[in-house]
C-alpha positions as CSV (number, residue, x, y, z in Angstrom):
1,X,39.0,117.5,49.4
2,X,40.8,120.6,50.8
3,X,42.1,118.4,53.8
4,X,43.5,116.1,52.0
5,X,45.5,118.3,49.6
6,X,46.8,120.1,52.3
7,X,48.0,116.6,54.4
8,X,49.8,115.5,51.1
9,X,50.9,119.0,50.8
10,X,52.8,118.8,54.8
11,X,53.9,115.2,54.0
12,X,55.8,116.2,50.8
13,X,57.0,119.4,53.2
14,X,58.1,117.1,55.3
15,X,60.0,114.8,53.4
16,X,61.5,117.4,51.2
17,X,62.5,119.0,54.6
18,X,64.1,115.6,56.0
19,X,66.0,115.4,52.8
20,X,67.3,118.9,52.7
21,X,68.8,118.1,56.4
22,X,70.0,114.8,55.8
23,X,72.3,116.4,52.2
24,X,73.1,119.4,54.8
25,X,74.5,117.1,57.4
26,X,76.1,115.0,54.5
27,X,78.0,118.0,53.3
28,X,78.7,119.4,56.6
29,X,80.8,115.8,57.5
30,X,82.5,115.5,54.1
31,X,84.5,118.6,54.2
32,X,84.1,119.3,57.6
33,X,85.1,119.1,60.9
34,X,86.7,116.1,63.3
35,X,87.3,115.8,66.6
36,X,90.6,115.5,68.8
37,X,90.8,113.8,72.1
38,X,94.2,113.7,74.3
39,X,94.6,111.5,76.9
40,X,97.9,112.6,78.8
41,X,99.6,112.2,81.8
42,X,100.1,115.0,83.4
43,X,96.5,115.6,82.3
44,X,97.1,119.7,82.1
45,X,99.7,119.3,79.5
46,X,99.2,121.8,76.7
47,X,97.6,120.8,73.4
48,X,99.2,122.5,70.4
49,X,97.4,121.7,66.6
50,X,99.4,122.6,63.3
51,X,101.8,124.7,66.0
52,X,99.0,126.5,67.5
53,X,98.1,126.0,71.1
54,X,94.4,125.1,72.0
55,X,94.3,124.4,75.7
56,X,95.2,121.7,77.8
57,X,94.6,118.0,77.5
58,X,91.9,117.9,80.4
59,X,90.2,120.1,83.1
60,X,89.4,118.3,86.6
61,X,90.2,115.3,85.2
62,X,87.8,115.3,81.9
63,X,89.4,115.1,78.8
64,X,88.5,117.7,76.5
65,X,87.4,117.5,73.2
66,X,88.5,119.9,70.1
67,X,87.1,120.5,67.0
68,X,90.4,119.9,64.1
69,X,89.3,120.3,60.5
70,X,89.6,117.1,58.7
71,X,93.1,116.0,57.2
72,X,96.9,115.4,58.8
73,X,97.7,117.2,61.4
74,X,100.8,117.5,63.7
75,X,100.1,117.2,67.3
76,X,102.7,118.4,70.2
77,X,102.1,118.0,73.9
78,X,104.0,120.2,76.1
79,X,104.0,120.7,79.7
80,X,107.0,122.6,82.0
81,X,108.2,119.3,83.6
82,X,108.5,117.2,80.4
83,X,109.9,116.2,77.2
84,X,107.7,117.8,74.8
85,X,105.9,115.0,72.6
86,X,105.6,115.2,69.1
87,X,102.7,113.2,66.5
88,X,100.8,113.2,63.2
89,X,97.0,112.0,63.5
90,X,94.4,111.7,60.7
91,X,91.5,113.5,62.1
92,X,88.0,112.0,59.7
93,X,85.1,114.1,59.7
94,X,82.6,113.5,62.1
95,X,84.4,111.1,63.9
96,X,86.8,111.5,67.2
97,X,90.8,110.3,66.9
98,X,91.7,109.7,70.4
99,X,95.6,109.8,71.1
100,X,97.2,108.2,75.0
101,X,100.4,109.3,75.8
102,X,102.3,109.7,79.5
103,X,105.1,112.4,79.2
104,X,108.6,111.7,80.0
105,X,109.7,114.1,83.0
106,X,112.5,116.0,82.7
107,X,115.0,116.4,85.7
108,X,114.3,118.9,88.7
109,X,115.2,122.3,88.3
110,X,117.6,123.1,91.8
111,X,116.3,126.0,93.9
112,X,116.4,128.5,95.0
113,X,113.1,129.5,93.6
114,X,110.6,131.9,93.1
115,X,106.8,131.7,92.4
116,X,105.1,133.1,89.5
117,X,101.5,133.5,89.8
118,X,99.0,134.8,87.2
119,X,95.6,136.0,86.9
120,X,92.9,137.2,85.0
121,X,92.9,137.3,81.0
122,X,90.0,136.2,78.5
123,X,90.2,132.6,79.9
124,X,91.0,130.4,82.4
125,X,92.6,128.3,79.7
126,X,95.3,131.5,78.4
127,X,98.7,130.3,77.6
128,X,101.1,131.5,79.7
129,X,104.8,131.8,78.4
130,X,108.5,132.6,79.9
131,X,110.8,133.3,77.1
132,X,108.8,131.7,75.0
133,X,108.5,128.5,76.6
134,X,104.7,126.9,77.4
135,X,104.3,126.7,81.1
136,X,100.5,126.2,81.6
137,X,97.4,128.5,81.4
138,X,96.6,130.6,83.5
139,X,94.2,128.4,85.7
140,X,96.9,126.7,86.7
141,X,98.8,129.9,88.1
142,X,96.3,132.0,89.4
143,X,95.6,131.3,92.9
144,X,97.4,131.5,96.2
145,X,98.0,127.9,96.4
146,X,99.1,127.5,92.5
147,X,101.9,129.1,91.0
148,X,105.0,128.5,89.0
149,X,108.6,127.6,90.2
150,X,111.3,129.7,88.8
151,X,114.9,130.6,89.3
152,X,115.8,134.1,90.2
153,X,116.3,136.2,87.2
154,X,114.9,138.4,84.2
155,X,112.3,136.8,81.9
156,X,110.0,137.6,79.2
157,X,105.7,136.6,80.5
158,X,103.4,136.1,77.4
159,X,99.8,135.3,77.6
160,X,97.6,134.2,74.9
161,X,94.0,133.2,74.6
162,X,93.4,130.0,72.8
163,X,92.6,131.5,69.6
164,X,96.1,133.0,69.5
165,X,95.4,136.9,70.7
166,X,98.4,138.2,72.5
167,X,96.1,139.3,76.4
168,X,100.1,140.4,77.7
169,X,103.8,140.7,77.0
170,X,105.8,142.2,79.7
171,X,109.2,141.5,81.4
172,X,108.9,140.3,84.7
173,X,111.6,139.8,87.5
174,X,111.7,136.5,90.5
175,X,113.1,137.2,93.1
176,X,114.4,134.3,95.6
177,X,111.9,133.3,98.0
178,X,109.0,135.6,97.1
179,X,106.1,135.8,95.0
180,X,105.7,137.6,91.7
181,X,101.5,138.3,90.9
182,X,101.2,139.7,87.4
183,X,97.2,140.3,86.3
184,X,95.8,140.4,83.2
185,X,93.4,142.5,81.8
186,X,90.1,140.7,81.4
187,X,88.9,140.9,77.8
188,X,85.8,142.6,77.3
């Protein structure tokens, strides 16, 4: 008689533990979290939620995918070369809102130039910023092959992790025809 008591005893365990996960997964949808997929061409353009940058749209080619609390929510692409691109998207808990959208390119920029490169930081997906203006992250700028066109002249260089801490402010100063490496201070 013992082994039976203690099989119903696991079954109604069980089934009170199924139904305590099933209400927990109920609630966590219902008030909880979406997701946000961006399909954009240029694919590294910069993802900004509510006015708060995220990172960019993909990495290698795979489209990332971020985790937006349910509700409206206004959505701005940005990338150095384009027209910035503005929208509103209902994200639904538990399910993913996908939004497509090439960029319209701006005109080229007439040299002479100078190159910006940045390393280091908390991650490879930091904002960086000239004069307050989205240029990239930071793995976009940080190897001798990569860097960032500018025209000679003063400017302010921000960089900021995607959870918005300030890694660097600092004013920086292109030359014509050379190469200006500013490093970051890993976190840590």
């Amino acid at each position: 008689m013992g082994n039976a008591r203690h099989h119903l005893f696991m079954r109604i365990l069980g089934m009170c533990l199924f139904t305590l996960c099933v209400g927990l997964c109920s609630f966590a949808q219902a008030g909880g979290n979406g997701y946000l997929k961006v399909k954009a061409t240029p694919s590294h353009a910069g993802v900004f939620i509510d006015g708060k940058y995220v990172g960019p749209a993909s990495n290698f080619g795979m489209t990332r995918k971020y985790a937006v609390a349910a509700g409206e929510h206004e959505i701005v692409l940005r990338d150095p070369l384009c027209q910035d691109f503005t929208t509103k998207v209902t994200i639904t808990a538990g399910k993913t809102s996908t939004i497509t959208q090439s960029l319209q390119s701006l005109p080229p920029a007439k040299p002479p130039y100078g190159i910006l490169r940045v390393e280091g930081g908390s991650s490879k997906f930091d904002a960086v910023y000239v004069n307050d203006k989205f240029m990239g992250h930071v793995d976009e700028l940080n190897n001798f092959a990569q860097g960032l066109l500018l025209p000679p002249g003063d400017y302010t260089l921000k960089v900021a992790s995607p959870d918005g801490k300030q890694e660097l402010e600092q004013k920086i100063k292109i030359d014509a025809h050379k190469t200006t490496l500013v490093k970051v201070a890993q976190a840590g």
